[in-house]
GUZAPA-850903 format. One record per atom (N, C-alpha, C): residue in three letters; x, y, z. Coordinates in pm, whole numbers, plus 50000, padded with zeros to 5 digits. Last residue first. Example, Ala and Ser with C-alpha at 12.3 -4.5 7.8 and 13.67 -1.06 7.14 Angstrom:
REM GUZAPA-850903
SER512854977550708 SER513674989450714 SER512905000350787 ALA513194943150780 ALA512304955050780 ALA513204967050780 
END
This chain:
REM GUZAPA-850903
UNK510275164148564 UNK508975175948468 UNK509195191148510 UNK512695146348547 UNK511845157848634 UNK511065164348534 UNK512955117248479 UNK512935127848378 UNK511655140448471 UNK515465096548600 UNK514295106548637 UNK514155117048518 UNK517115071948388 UNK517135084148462 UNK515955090548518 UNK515535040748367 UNK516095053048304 UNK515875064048380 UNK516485011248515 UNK515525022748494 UNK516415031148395 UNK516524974648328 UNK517794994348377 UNK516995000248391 UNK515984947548394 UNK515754961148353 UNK515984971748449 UNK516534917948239 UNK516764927448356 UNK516774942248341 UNK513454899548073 UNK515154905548060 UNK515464915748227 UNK512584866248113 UNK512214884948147 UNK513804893148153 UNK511914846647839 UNK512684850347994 UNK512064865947990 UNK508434843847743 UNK509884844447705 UNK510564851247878 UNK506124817547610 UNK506554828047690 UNK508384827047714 UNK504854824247264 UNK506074816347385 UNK506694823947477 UNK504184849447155 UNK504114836147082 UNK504364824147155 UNK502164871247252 UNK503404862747279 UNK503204850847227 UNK499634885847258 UNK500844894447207 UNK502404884147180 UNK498424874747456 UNK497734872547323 UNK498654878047207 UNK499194881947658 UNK499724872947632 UNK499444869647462 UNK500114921547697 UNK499084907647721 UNK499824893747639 UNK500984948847825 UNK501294933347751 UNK500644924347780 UNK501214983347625 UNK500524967247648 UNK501334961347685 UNK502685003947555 UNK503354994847702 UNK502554985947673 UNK501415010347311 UNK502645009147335 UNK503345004747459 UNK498805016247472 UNK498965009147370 UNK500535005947336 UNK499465038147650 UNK498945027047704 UNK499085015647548 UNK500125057447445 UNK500725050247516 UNK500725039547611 UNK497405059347315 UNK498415055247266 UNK499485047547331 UNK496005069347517 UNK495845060547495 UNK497195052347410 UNK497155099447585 UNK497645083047681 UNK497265072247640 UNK496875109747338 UNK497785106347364 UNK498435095047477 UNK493505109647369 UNK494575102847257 UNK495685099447253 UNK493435124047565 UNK493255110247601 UNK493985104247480 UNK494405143747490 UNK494615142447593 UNK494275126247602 UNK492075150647295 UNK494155150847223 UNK494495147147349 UNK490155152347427 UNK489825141747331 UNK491555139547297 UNK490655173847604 UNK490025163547676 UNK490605148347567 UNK491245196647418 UNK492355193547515 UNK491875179947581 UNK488875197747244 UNK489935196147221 UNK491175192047328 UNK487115204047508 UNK487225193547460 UNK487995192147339 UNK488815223447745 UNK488265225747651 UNK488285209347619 UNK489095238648019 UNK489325226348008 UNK488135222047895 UNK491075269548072 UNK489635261348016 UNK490575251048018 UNK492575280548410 UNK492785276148238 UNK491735271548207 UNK492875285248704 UNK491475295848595 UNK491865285648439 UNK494855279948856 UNK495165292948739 UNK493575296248636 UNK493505257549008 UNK494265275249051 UNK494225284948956 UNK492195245748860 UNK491335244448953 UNK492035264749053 UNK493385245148564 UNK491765248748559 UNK491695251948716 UNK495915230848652 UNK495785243248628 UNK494145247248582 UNK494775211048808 UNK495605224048926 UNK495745230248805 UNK494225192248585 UNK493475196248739 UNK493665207748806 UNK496135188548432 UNK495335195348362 UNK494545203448510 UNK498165177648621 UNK498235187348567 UNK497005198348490 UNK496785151448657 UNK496655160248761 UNK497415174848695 UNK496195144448402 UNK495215146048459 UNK495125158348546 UNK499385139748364 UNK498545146648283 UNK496995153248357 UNK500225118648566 UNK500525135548544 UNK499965143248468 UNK499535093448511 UNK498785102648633 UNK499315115148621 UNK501205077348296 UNK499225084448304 UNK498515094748397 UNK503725084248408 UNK503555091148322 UNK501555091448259 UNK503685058948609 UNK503335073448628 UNK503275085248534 UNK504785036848525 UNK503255037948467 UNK502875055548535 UNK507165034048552 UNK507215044148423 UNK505235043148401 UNK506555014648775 UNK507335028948794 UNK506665037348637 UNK506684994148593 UNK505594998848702 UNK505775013348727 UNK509024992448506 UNK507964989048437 UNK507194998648495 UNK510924989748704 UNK511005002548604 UNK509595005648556 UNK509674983749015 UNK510024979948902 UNK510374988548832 UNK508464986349296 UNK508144979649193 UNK508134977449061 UNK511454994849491 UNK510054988349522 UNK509064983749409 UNK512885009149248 UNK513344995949373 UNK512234983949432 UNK511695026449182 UNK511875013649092 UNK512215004749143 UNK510805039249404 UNK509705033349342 UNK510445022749230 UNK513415054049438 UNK512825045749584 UNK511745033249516 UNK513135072749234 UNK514515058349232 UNK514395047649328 UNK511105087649270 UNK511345077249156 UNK511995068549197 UNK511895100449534 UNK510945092249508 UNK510725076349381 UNK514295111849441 UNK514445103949563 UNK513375096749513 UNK512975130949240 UNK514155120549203 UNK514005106949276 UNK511345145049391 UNK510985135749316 UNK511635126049244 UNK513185164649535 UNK512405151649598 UNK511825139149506 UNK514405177249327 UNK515205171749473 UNK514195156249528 UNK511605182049207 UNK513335179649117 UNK513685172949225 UNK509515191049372 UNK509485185849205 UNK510475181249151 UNK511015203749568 UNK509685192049595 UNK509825182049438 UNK512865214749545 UNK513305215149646 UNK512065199949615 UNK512185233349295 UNK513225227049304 UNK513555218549424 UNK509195240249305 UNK509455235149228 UNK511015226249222 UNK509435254749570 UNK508725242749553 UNK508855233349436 UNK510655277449501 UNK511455268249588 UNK510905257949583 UNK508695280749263 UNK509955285349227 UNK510875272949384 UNK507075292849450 UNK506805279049335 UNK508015274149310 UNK507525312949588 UNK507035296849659 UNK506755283749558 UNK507885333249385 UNK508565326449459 UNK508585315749548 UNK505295332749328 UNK506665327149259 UNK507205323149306 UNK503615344149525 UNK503655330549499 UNK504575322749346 UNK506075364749690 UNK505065362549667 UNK505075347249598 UNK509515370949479 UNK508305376149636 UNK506845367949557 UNK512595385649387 UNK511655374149345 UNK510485375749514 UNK514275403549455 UNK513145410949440 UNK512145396949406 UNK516615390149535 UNK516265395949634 UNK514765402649614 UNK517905384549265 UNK517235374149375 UNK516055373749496 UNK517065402648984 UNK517755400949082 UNK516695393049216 UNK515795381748713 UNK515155393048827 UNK516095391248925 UNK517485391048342 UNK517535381548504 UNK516775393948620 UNK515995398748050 UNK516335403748187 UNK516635391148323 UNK515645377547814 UNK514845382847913 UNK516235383548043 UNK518645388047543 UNK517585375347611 UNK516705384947755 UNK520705397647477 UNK519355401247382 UNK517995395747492 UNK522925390747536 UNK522905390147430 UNK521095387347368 UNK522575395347790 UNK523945402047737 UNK523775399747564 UNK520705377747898 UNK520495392847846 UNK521285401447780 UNK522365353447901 UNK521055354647761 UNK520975369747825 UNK524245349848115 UNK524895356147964 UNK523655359247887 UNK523035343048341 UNK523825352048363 UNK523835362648179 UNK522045313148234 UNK521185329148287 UNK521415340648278 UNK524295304348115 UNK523065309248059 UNK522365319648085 UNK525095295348377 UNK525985305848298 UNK525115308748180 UNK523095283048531 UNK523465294548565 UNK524385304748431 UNK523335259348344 UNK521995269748315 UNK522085279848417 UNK525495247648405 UNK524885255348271 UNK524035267048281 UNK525265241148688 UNK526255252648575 UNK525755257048477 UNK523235230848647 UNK523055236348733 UNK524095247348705 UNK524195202748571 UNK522755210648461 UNK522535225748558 UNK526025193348734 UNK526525201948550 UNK525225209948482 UNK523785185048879 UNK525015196148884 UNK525725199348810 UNK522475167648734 UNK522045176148799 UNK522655189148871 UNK524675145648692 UNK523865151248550 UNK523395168048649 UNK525245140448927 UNK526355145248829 UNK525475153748730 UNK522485129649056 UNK523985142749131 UNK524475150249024 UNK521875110648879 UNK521295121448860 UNK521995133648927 UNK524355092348927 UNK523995095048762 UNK522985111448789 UNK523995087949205 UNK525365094049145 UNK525075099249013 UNK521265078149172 UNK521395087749244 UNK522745098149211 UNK521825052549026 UNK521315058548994 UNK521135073349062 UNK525185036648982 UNK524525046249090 UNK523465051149081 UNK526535026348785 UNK526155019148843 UNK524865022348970 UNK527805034948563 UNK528095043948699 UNK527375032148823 UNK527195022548302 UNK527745029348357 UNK528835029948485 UNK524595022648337 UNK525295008048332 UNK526935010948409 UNK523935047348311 UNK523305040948449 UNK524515026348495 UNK524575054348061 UNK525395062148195 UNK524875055148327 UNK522925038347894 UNK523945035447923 UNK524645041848012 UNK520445052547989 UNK520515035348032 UNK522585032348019 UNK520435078047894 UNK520785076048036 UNK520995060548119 UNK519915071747635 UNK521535077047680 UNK521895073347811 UNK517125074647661 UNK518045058247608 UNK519385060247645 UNK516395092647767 UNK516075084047824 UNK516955066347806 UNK517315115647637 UNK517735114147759 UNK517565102947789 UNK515875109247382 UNK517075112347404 UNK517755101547527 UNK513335120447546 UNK513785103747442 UNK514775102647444 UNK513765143547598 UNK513475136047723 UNK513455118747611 UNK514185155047336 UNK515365153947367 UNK515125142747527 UNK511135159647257 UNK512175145247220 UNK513485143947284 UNK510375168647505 UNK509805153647461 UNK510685148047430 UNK511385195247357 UNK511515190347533 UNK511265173247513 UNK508965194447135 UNK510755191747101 UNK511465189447269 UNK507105201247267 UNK507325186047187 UNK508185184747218 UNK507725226747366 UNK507635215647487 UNK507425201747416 UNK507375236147112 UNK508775237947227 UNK508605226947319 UNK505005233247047 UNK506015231446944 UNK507325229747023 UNK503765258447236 UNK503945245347198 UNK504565234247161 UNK504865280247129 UNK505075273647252 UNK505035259047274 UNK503715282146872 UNK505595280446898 UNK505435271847025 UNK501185283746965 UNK501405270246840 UNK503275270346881 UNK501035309647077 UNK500825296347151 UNK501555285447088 UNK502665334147016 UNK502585325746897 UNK502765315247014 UNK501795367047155 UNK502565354047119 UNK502525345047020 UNK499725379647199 UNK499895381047099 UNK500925370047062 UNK498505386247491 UNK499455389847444 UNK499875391047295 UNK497225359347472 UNK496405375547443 UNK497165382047450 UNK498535334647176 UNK498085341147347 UNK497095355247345 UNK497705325746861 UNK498315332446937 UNK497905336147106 UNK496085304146750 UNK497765308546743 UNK498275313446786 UNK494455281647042 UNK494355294746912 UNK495715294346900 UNK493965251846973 UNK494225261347053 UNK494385273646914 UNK492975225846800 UNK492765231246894 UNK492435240947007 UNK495585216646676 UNK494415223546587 UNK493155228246675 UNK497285207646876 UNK497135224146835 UNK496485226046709 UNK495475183847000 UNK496045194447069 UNK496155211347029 UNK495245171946687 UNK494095181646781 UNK494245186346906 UNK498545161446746 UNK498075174946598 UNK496275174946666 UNK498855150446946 UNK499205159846983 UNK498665171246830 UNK497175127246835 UNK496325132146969 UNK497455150346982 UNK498495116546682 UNK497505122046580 UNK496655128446704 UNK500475105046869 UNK500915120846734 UNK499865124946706 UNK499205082346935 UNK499365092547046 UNK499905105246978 UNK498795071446705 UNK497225073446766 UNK497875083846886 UNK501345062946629 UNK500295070546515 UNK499595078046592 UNK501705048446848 UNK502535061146825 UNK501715068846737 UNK500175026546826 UNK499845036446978 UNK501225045546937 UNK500885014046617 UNK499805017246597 UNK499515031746700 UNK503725006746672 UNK503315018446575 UNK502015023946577 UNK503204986546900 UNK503744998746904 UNK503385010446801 UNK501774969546660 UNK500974973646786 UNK501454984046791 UNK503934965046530 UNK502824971146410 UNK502084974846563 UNK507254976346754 UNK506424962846664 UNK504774969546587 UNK510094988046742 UNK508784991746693 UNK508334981646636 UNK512654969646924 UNK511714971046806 UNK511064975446788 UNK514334968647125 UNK513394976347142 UNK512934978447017 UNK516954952847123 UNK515714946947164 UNK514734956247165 UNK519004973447007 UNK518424956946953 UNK517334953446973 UNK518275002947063 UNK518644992547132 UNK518474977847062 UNK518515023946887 UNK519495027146987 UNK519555017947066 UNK516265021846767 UNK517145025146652 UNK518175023646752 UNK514225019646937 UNK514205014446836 UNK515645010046722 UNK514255041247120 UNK515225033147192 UNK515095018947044 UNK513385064746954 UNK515215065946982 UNK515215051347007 UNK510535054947002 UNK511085058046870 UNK512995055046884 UNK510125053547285 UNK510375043647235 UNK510825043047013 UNK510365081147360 UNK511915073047341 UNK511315056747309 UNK508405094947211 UNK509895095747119 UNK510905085147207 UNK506535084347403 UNK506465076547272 UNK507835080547203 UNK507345094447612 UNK507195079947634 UNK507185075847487 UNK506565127847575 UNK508325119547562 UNK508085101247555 UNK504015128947566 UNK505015120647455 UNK505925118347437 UNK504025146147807 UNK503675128147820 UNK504375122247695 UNK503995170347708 UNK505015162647786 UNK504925150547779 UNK501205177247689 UNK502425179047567 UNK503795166247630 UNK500245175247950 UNK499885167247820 UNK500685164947721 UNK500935197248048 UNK501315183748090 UNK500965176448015 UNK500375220847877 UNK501655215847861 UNK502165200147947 UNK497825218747948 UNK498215214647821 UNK499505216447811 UNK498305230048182 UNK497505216248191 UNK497815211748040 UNK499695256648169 UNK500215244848228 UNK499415231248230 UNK499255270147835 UNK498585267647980 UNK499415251748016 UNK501555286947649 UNK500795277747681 UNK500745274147829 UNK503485309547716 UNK502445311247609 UNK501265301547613 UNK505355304847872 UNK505095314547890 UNK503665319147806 UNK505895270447854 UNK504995277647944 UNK504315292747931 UNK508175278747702 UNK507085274247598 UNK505775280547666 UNK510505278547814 UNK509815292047792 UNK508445289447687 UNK510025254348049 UNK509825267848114 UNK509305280847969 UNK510605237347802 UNK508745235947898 UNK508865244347950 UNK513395243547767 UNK512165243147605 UNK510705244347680 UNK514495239647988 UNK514445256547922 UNK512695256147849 UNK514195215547973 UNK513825221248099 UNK513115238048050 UNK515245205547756 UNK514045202447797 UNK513475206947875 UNK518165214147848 UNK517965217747731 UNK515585213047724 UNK518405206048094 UNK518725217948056 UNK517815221847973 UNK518135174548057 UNK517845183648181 UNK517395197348143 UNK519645158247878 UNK518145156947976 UNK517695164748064 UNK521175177147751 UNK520425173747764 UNK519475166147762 UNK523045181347984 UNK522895190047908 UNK521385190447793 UNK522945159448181 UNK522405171348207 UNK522505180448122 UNK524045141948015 UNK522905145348026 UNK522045150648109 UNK526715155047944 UNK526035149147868 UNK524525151147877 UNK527815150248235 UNK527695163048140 UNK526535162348041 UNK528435121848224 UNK526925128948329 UNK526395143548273 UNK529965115748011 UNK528665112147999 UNK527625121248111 UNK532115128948184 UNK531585136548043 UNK529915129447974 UNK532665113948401 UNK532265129548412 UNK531635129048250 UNK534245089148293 UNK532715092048373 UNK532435098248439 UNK536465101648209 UNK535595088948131 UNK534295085648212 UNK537205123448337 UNK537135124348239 UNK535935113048159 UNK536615117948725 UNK537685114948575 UNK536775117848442 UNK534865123248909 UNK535805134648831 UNK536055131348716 UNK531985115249007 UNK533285105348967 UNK533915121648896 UNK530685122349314 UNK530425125649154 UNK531825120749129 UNK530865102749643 UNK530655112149534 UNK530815115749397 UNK530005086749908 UNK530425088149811 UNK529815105549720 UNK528395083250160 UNK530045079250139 UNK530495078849993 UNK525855087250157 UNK526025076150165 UNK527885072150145 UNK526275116250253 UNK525345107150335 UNK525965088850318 UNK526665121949963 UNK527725127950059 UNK527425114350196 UNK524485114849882 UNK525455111649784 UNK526625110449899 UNK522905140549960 UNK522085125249998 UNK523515113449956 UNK524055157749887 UNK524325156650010 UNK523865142150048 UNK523455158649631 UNK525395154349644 UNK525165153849795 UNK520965164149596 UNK521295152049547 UNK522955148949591 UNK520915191449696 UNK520465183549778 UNK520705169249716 UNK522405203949487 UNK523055204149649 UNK522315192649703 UNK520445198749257 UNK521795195249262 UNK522855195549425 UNK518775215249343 UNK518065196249380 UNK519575189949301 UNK518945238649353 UNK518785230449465 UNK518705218349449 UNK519735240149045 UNK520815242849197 UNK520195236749286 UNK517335234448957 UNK519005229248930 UNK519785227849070 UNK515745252949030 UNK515285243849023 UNK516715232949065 UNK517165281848895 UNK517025279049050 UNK516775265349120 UNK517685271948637 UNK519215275048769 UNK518115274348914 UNK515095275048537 UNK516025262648546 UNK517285265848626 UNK514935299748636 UNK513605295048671 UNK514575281848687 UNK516435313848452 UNK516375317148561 UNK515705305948670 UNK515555312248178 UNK516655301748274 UNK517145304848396 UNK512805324748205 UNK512875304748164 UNK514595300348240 UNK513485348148458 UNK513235343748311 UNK513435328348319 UNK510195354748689 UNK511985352848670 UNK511865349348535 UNK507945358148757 UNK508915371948769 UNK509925366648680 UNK505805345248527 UNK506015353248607 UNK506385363348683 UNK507375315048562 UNK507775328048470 UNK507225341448531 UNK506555304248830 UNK507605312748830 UNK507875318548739 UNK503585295048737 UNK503815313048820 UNK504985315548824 UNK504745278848565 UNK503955286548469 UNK503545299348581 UNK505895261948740 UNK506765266248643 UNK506035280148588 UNK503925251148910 UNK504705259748917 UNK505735266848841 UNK502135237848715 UNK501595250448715 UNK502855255948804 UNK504095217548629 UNK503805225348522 UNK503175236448578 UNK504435202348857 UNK505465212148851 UNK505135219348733 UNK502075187948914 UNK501935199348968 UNK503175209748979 UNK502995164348849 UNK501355169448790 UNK501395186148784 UNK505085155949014 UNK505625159148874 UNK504095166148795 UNK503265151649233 UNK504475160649216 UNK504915165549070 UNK501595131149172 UNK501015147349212 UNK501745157549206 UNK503025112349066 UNK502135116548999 UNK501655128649033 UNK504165105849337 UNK504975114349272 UNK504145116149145 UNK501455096449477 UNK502055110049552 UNK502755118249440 UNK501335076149333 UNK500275088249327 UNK500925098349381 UNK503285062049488 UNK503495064949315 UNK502825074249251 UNK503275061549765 UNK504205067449705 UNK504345073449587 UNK500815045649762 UNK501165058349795 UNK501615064949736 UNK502265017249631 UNK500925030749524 UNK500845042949584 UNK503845016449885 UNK504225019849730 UNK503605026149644 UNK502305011250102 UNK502855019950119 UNK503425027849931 UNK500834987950000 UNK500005000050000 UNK500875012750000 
END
């Protein structure tokens, strides 16, 4: 019992880092938002690290993979859902997100022997794409501002694919390092450089203003620590606790419960419609993916050994 706890719990966490993301734009800029997130749940991952008698490998030959993917699995996906947010509603950007599950079974096709796109799989990729095109046939083109929603959009796919990316890369830095906690430390503290020296440099060259530290206030700023301290720091812990306790498999079934609860907290705080375009491209897309994890027997010719399975990195929302 204690475990499904646990697994709803981090369904509520990762549900509910899209509407904090979407008050910390807000004051701060997109990489403002990723340094703050970064940084804390990079201190707090080397202390848990520190705790157990160890720490981030230096050498060259397993430093540069962690680099790697914190550049991006982290950074680069992080930025793309913080500045996409600025235009699209946080319940439809939890939605957008979910298809990372289908680009990495696309990457892990081409990137693992055993991960075939079988005619089923294809079918629940068709059916979860053809859910993100009435997503933005959907929404209008532009915000009230005037923006270009459809870009925003478009941004938090592309977040998706590089979270595909991340996901097959990170099996081999897992094999690796052996550590799943050491793998996210490293990744999570190079993603924490970056995207400080980002912060610092995008106005120097055109980019949104950094809000000095001291003026961030109010419910940004509580998102903003909540988002790095609850959504990144903690939800790591959580994940890596849950594959232990029931599996990768099982574990990766939390990608159905974030959508919902995303769509939930942003209609229930931020006011967003909960339009039936967003209801029907919403289900389309988990269906799909529910179609692409099937497994039933009716699927097996002979039952076959069970291979041993690598989680893949935390992909913090």
């Amino acid at each position: 019992m204690k475990k499904w706890g646990v697994f709803f719990l981090l369904g509520l966490v990762w549900g509910s880092s899209f509407l904090f993301i979407s008050v910390g734009v807000e004051q701060a800029s997109p990489f403002q938002v990723v340094f703050i997130r970064t940084a804390i749940a990079a201190v707090g991952l080397n202390l848990v690290l520190a705790v157990q008698g160890k720490r981030i490998p230096l050498n060259w030959q397993k430093f540069y993979p962690q680099l790697l993917l914190g550049a991006f699995n982290t950074v680069v996906p992080f930025v793309l859902i913080t500045w996409g947010e600025q235009t699209v509603a946080s319940g439809l950007a939890s939605v957008l997100n979910a298809t990372a599950a289908l680009f990495t079974l696309i990457i892990a096709h081409f990137w693992f022997t055993d991960e075939r796109i079988t005619p089923r799989k294809l079918i629940g990729l068709l059916l979860g794409f053809a859910g993100v095109v009435v997503l933005i046939l959907g929404q209008p083109s532009h915000d009230e501002s005037g923006a270009s929603s459809v870009i925003g959009m478009l941004a938090i796919v592309l977040a998706a694919v590089f979270y595909g990316f991340g996901g097959s890369y990170g099996k081999s830095v897992l094999k690796l390092l052996g550590n799943p906690i050491m793998v996210s430390a490293g990744a999570m503290t190079t993603a924490a450089v970056m995207s400080g020296v980002l912060m610092v440099l995008s106005p120097v060259f055109g980019g949104q203003p950094l809000t000095p530290f001291n003026e961030l206030s109010g419910d940004p700023l509580i998102a903003l620590l909540l988002l790095g301290v609850v959504n990144t720091f903690g939800a790591y812990l959580m994940y890596y606790w849950l594959v232990g306790e029931l599996g990768a498999a099982r574990s990766s079934m939390v990608t159905y419960v974030t959508p919902p609860i995303g769509i939930a907290l942003g209609a229930l705080i931020l006011n967003e419609p909960v339009t039936a375009w967003l209801i029907v491209g919403g289900l389309m897309i988990l269906a799909g993916i529910a179609i692409v994890n099937l497994r039933l027997s009716m699927f097996r010719r002979a039952p076959q050994p069970v291979p041993t399975v690598v989680p893949e990195p935390a992909q913090s929302r």
